[in-house]
FIPA-821969 format. One line per 2 residues: number of its first residue (from 1); their letters; for each residue x, y, z of N, C-alpha, C. Coordinates in Angstrom, 1 decimal. Example, Ala and Ser with C-alpha at 12.3 -4.5 7.8 and 13.67 -1.06 7.14 Angstrom:
// FIPA-821969
1 = as = 13.2,-5.7,7.8,12.3,-4.5,7.8,13.2,-3.3,7.8  12.8,-2.2,7.1,13.7,-1.1,7.1,12.9,0.0,7.9
//
This chain:
// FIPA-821969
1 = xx = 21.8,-11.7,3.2,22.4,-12.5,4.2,21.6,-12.4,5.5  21.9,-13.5,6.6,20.4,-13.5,7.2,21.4,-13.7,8.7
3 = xx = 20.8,-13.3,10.1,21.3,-13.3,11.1,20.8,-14.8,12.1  21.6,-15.1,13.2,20.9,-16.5,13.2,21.1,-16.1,15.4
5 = xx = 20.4,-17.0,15.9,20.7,-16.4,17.3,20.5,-18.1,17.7  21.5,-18.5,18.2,21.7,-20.2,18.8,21.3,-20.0,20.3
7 = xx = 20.5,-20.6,21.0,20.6,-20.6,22.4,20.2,-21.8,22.7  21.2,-22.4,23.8,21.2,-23.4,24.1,22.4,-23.9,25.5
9 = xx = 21.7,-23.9,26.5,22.2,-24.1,28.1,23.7,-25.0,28.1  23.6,-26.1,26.9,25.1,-26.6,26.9,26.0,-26.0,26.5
11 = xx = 27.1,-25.8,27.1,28.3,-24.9,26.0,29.0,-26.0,24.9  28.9,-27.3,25.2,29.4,-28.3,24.2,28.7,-28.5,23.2
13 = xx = 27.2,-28.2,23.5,26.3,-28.5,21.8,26.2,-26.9,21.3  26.4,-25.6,21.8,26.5,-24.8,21.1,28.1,-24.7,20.8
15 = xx = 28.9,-24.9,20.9,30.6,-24.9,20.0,30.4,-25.7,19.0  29.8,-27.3,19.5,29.8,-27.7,18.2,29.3,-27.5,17.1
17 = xx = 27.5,-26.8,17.2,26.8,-26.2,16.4,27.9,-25.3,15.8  28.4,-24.1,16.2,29.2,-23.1,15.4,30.6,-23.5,14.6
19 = xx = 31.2,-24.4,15.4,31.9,-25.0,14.7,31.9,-25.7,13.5  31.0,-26.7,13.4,30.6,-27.4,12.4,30.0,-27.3,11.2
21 = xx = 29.0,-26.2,11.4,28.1,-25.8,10.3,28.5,-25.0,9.6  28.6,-24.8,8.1,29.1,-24.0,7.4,27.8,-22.6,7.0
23 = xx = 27.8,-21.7,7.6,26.8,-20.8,8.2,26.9,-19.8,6.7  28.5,-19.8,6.2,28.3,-18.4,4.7,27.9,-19.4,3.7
25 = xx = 28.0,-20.7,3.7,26.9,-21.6,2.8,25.3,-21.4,2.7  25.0,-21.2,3.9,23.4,-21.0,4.2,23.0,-19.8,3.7
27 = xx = 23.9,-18.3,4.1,23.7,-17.5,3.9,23.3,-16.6,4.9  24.1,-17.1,6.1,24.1,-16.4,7.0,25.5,-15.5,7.3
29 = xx = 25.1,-14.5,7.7,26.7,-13.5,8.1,26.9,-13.5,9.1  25.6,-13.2,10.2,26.3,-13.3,11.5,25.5,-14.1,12.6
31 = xx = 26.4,-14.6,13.6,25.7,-15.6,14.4,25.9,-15.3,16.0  24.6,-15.2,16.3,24.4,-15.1,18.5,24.6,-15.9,18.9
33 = xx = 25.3,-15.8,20.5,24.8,-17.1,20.9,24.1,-16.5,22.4  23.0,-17.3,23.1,22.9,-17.5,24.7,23.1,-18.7,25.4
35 = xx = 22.9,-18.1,26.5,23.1,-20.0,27.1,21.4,-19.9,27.9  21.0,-18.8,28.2,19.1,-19.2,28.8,18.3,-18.2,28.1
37 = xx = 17.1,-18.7,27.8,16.1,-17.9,27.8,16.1,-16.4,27.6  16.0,-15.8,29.1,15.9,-14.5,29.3,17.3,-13.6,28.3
39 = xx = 18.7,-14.3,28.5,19.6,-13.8,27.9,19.4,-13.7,26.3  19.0,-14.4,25.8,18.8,-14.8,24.5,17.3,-13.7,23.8
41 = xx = 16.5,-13.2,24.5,15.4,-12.3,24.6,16.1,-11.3,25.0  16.8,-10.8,25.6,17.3,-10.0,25.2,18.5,-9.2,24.1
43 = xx = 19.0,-10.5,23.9,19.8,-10.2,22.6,19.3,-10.4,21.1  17.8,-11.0,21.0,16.9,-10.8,20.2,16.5,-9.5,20.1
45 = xx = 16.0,-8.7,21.0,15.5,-7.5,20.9,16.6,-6.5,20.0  17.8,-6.7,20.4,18.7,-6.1,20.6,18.9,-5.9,18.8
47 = xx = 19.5,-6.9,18.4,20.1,-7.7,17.2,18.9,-8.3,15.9  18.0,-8.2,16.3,17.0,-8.3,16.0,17.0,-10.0,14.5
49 = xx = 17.1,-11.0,15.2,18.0,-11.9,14.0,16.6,-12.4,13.3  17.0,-13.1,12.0,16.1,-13.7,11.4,15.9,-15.1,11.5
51 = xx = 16.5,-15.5,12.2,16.7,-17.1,12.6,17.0,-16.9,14.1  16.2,-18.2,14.6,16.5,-18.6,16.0,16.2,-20.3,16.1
53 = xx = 17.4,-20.3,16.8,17.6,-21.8,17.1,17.8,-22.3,18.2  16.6,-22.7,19.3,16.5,-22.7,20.7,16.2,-24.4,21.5
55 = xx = 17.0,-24.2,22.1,16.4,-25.6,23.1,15.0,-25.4,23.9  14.6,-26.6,23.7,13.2,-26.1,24.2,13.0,-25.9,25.8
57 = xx = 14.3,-27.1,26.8,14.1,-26.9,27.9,15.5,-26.3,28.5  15.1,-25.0,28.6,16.4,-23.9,29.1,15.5,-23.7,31.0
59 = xx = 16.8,-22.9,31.1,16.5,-21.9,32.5,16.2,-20.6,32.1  15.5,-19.9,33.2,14.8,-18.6,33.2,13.9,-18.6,32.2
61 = xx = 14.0,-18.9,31.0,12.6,-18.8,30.2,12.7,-20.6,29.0  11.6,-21.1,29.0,12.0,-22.3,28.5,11.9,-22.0,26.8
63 = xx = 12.0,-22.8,25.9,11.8,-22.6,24.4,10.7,-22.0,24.0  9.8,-22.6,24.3,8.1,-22.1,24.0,7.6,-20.9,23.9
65 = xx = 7.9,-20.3,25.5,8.0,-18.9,25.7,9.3,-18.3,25.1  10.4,-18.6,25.2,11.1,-18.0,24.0,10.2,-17.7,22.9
67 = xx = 10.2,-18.9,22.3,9.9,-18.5,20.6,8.3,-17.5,20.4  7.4,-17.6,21.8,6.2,-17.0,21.6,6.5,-15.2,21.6
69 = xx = 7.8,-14.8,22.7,8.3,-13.5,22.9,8.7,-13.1,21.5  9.7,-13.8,21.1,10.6,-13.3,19.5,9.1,-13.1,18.6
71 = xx = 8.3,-14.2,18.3,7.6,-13.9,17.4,6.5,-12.6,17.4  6.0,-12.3,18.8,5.5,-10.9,18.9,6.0,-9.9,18.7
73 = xx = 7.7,-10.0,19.0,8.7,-8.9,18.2,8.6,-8.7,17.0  8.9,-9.9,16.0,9.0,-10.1,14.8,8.6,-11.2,14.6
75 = xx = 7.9,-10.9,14.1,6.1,-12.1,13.4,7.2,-13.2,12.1  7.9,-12.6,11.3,8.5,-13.0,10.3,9.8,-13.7,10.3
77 = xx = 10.3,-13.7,12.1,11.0,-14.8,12.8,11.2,-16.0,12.3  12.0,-16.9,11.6,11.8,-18.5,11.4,12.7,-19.1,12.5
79 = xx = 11.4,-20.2,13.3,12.1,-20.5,14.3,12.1,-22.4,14.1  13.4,-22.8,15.3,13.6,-24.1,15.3,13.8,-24.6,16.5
81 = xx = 13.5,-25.3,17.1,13.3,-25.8,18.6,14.2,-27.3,18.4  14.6,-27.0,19.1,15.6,-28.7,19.5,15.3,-29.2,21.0
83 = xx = 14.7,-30.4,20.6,13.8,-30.9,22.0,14.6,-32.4,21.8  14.2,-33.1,23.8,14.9,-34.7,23.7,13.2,-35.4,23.3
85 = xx = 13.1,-36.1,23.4,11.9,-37.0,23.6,10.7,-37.0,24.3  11.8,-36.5,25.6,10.6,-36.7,26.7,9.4,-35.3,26.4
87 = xx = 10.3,-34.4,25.3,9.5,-33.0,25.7,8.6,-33.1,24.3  9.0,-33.8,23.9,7.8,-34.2,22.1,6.7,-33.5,21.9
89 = xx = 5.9,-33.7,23.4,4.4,-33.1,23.3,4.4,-31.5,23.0  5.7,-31.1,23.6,5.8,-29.8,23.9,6.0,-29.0,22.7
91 = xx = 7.1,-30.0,21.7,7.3,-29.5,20.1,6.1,-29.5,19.7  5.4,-30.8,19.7,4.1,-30.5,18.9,3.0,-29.0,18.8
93 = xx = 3.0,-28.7,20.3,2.3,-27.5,20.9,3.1,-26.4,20.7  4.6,-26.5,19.7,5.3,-24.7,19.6,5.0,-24.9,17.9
95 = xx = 5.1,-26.0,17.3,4.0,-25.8,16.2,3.1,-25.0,16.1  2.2,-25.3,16.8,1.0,-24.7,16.6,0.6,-23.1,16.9
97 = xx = 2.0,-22.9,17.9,2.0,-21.5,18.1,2.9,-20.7,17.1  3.3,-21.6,16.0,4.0,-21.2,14.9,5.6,-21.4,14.9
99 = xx = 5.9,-22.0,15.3,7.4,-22.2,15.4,7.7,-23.3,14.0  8.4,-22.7,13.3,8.7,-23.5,11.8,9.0,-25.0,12.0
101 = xx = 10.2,-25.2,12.4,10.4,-26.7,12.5,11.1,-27.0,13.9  11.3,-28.4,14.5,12.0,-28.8,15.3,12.6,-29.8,15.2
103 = xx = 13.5,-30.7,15.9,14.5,-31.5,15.5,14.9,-31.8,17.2  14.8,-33.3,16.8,15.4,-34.4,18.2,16.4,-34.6,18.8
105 = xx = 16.8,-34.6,19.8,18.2,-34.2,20.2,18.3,-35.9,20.2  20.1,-36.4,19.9,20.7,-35.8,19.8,20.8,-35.6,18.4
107 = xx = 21.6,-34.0,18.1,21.7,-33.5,17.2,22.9,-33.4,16.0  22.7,-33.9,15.1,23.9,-33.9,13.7,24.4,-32.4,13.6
109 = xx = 25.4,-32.5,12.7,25.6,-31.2,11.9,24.4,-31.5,10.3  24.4,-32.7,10.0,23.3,-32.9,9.0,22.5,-32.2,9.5
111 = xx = 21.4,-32.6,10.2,20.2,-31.9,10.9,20.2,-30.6,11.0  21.6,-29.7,11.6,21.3,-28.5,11.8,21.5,-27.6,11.0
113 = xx = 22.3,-28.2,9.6,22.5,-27.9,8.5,21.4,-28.0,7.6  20.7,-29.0,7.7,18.8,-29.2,6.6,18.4,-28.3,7.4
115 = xx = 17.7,-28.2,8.6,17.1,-27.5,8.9,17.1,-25.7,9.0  18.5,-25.5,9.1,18.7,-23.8,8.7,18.5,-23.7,7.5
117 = xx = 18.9,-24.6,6.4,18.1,-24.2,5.1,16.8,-24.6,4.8  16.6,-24.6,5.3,14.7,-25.3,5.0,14.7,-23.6,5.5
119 = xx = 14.8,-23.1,6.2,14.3,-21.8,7.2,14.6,-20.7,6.3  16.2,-20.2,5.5,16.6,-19.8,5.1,15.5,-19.8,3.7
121 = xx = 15.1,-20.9,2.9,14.9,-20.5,2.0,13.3,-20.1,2.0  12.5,-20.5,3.3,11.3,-20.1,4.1,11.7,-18.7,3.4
123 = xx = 12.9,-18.0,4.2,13.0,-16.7,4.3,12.8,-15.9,2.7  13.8,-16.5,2.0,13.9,-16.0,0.7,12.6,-16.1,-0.6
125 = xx = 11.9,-17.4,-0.3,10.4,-17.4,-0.6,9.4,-16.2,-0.3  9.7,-15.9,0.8,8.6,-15.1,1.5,9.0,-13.6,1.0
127 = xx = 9.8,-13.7,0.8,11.2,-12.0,0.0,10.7,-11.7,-1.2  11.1,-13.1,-1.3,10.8,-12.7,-3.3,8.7,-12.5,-3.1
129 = xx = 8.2,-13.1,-2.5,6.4,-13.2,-2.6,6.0,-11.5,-2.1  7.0,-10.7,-1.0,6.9,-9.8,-0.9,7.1,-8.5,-1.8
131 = xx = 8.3,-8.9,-2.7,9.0,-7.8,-4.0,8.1,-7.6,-5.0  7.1,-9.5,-5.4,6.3,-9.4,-6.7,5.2,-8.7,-6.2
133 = xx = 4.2,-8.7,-4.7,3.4,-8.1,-4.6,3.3,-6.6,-4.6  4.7,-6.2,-4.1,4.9,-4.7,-4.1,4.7,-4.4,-5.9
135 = xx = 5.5,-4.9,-6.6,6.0,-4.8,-8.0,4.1,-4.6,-8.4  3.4,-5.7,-8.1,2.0,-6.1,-8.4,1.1,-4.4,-8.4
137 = xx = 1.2,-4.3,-6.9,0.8,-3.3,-6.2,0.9,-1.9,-6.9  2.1,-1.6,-6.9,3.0,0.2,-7.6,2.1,-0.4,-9.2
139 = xx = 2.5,-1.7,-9.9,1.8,-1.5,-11.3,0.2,-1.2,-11.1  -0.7,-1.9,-10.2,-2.1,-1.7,-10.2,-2.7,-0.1,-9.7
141 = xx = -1.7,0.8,-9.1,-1.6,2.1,-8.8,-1.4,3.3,-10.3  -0.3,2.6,-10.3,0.5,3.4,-11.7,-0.9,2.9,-13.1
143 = xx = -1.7,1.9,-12.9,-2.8,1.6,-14.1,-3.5,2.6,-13.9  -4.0,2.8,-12.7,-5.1,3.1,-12.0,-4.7,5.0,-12.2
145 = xx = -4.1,5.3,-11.9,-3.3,7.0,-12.3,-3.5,7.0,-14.0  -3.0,6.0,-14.5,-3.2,6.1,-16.1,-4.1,5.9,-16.5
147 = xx = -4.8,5.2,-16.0,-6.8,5.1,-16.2,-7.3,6.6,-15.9  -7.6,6.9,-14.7,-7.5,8.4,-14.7,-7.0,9.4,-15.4
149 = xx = -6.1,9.3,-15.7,-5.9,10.8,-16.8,-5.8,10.3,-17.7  -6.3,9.2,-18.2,-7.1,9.2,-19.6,-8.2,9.8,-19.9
151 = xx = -8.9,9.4,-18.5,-10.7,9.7,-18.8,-10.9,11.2,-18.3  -9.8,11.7,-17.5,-9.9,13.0,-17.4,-9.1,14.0,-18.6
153 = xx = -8.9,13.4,-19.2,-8.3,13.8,-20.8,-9.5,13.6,-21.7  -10.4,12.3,-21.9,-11.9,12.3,-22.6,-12.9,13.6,-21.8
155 = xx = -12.8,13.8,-20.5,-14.0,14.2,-19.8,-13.8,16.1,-20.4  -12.2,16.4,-20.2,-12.2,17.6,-20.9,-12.6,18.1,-22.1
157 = xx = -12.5,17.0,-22.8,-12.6,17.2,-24.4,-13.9,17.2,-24.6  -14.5,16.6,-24.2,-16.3,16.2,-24.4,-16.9,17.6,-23.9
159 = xx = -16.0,18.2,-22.4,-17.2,19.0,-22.0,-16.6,20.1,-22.8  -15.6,20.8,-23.1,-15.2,22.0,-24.0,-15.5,21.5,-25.5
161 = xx = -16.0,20.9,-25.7,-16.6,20.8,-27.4,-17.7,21.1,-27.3  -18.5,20.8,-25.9,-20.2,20.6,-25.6,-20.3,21.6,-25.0
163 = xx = -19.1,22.8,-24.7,-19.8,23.9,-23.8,-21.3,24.4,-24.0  -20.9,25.0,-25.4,-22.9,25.6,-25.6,-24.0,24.9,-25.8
165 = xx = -23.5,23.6,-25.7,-25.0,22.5,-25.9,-25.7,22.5,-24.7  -26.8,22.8,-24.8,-28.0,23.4,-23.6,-28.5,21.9,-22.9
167 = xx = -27.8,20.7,-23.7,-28.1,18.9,-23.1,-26.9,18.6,-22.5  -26.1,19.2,-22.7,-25.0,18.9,-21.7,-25.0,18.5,-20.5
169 = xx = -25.3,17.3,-19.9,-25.1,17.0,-18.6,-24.5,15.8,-18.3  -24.5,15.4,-16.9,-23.8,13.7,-16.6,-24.3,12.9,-17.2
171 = xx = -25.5,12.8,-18.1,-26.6,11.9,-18.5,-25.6,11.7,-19.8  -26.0,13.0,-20.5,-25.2,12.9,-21.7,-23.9,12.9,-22.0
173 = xx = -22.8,13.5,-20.6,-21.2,13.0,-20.9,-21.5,11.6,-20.9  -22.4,10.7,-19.9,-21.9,9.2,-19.6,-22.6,8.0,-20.6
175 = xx = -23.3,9.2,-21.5,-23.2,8.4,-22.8,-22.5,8.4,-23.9  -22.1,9.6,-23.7,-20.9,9.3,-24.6,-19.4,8.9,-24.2
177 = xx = -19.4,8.7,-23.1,-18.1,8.1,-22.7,-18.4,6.6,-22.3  -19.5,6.0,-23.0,-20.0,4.7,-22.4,-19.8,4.1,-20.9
179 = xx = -19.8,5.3,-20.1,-20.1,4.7,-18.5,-21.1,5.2,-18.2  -21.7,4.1,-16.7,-22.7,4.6,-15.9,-22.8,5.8,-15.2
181 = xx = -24.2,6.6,-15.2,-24.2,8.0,-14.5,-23.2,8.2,-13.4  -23.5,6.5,-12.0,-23.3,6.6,-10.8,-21.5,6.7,-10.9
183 = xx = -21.2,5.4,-11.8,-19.7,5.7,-12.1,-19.1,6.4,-12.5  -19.1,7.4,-13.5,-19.3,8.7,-14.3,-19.1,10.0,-12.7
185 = xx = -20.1,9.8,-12.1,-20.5,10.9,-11.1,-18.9,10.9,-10.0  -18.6,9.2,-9.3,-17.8,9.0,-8.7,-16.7,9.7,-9.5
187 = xx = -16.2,9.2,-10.4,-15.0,9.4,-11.2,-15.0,10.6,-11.2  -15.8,11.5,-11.4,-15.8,13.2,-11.9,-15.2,13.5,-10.5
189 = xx = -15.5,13.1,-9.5,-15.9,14.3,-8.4,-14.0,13.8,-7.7  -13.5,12.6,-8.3,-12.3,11.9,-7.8,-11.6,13.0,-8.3
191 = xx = -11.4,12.9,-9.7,-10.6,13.8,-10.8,-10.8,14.8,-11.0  -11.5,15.6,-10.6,-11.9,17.3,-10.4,-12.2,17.7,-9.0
193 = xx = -12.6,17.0,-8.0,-12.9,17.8,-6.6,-13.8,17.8,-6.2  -14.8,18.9,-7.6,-16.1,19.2,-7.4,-17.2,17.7,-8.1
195 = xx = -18.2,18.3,-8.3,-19.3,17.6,-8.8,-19.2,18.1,-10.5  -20.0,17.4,-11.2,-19.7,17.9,-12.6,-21.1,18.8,-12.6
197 = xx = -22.0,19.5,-12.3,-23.4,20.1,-12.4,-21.8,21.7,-12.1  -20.8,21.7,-11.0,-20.2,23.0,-10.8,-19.2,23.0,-11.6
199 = xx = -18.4,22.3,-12.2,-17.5,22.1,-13.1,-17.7,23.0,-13.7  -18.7,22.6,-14.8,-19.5,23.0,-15.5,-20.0,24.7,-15.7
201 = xx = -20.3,24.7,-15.1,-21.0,26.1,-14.0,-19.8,27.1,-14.5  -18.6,26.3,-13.7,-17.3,27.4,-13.7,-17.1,27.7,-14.9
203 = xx = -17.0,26.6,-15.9,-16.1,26.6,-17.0,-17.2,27.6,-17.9  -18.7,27.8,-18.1,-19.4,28.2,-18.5,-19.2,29.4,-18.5
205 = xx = -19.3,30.2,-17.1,-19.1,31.8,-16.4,-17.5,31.9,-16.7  -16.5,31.2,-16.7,-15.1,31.9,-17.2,-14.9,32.2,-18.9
207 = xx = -15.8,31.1,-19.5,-16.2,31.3,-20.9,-16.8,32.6,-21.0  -17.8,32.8,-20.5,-18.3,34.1,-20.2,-18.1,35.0,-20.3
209 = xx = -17.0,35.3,-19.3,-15.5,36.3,-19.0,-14.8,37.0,-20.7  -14.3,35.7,-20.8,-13.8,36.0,-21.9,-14.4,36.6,-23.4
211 = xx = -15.8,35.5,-23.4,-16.9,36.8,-24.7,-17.2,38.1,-24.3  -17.3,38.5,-23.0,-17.2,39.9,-22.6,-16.6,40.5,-23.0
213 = xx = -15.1,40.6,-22.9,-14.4,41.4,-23.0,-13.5,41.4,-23.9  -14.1,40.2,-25.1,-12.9,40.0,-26.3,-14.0,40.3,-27.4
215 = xx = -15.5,40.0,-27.3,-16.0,40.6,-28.1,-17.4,41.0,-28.2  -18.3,41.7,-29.3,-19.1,43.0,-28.9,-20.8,41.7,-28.6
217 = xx = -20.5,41.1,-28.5,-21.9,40.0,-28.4,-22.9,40.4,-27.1  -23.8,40.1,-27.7,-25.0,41.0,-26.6,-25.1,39.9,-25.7
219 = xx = -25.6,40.2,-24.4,-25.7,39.1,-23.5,-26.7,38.0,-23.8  -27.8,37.9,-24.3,-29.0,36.9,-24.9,-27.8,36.0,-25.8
221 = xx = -27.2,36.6,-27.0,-25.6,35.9,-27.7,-25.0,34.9,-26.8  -24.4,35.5,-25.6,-23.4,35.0,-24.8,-24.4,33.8,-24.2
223 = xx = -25.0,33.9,-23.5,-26.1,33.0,-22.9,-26.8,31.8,-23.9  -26.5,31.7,-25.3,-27.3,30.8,-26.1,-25.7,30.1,-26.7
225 = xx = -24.8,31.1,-26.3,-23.4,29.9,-27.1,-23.0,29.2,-25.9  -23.6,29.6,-24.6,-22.9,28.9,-23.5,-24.0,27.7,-23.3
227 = xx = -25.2,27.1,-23.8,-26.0,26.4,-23.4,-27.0,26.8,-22.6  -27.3,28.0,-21.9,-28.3,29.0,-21.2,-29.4,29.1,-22.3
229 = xx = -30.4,28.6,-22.2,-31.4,29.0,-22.7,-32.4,29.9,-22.5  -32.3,30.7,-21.2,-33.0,31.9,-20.7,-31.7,33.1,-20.4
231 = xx = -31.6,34.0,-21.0,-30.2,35.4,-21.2,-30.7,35.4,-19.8  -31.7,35.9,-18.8,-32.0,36.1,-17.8,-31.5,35.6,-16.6
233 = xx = -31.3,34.2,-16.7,-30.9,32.7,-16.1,-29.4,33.1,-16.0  -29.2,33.4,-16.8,-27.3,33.5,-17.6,-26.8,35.3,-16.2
235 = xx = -27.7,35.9,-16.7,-27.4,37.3,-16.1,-27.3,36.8,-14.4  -28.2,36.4,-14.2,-28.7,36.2,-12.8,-27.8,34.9,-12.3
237 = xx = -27.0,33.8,-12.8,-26.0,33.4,-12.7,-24.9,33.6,-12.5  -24.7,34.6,-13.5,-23.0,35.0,-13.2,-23.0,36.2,-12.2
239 = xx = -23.9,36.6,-12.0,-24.2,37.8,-11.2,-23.3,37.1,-9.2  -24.8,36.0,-9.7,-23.9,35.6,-8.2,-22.8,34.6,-8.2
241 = xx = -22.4,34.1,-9.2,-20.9,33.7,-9.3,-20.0,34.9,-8.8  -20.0,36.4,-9.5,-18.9,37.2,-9.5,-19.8,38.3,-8.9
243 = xx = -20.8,38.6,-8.1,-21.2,39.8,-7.0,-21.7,40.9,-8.3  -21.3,40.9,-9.2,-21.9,41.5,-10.7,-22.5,41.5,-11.8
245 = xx = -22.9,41.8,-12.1,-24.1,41.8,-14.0,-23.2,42.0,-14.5  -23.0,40.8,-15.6,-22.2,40.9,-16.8,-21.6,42.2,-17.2
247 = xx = -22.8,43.4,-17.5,-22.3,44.5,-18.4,-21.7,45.1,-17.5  -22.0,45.1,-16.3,-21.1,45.5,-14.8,-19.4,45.2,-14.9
249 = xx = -19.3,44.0,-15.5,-18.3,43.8,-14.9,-17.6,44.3,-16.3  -18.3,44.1,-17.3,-17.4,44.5,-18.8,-16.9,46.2,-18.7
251 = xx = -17.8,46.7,-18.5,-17.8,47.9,-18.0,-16.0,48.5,-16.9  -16.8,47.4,-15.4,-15.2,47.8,-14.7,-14.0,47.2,-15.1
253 = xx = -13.9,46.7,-15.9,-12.6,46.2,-16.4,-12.1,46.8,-17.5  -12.7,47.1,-17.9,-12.4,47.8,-19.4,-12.4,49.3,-19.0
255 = x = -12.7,50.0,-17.9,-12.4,50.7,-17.3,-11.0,50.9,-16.4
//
């Protein structure tokens, strides 16, 4: 249901307008009135309506400037200007400043009746073009989340199968996940934080952790199942990951 605000200096053409038009046909619930400009800007602010229906030549503020006020309030305003002849030029120029339609005085209840629904269903057009884009939008989000934890569902799998492969890198996840390094690199660092060179790193030294202290494997062992190809590299790694040498640390814990 849509709000409608009448302003217009005659008190005889706005009774008849209210009078006459059947307003819960259109799908309007409630209706303003003013009799100038400035009053009518103010009860715009106020009431904030979705329709305005203005004479173009009022006191205190004329139509023009009306409808240019309302629309910087609310851009999504559908407006209608009722001008005589003499002011024609003037409709043509609230056109262009965006005012929907206008109409020649004098005025029908036909006329003011087409033209609030020409406006109204402006309104309902533009509703529904708003709901599908949202609808559009939340689905291209919700793809885009499920794209992602797909491939961060492949990215785990690949790198915990490939822990100890000493080729393990972006080169070789992004060939086997048939993407590009650069896109590959973006994607990792979206879905994990880090870079995949530290991922890696971590997941390697927590693996680590765990052959420590679950079983009797010498450290050259641990360093060639984790992909380390130098035990040295491996020692001197985890050292400054955790401030200690492997047997250090198997040592204080098991202590």
């Amino acid at each position: 249901m849509y709000k409608l605000l009448i302003v217009e200096d005659e008190p005889i053409i706005r009774r008849g307008i209210l009078s006459l038009v059947n307003f819960q046909e259109l799908d309007i619930s409630e209706v303003f009135e003013a009799s100038d400009g400035k009053a009518a800007l103010d009860i715009f602010t106020e009431k904030s309506p979705d329709l305005l229906l203005a004479d173009i030549n009022m006191p205190k503020m004329n139509g023009l400037q009306l409808a240019e006020a309302c629309k910087s309030i609310k851009p999504g305003v559908k407006i209608c200007l009722i001008t005589g002849y003499d002011y024609f030029d003037y409709a043509v120029k609230a056109l262009r400043l965006g005012v929907d339609e206008y109409i020649l005085k004098p005025v029908s209840k036909k006329d003011i009746s087409e033209v609030l629904r020409k406006l109204t269903k402006k309104l309902e057009s533009e509703k529904y073009k708003e709901e599908v884009d949202l609808i559009v939008t939340e689905l291209k989000n919700k793809s885009g989340t499920t794209e992602k934890e797909g491939y961060k569902t492949k990215i785990q799998n690949e790198i915990e199968v490939n822990l100890g492969n000493s080729e393990l890198s972006l080169s070789f996840l992004s060939s086997k996940m048939s993407l590009s390094i650069g896109y590959l690199s973006s994607l990792f660092k979206q879905i994990f934080g880090v870079s995949f060179q530290e991922y890696v790193f971590t997941k390697r030294m927590e693996r680590a952790k765990i052959l420590l202290l679950s079983t009797d494997m010498k450290n050259y062992e641990i360093a060639e199942s984790l992909g380390f190809e130098d035990a040295n590299y491996f020692s001197t790694s985890f050292k400054k990951k955790y401030g200690i040498s492997p047997n250090q640390y198997k040592e204080k814990v098991r202590e």
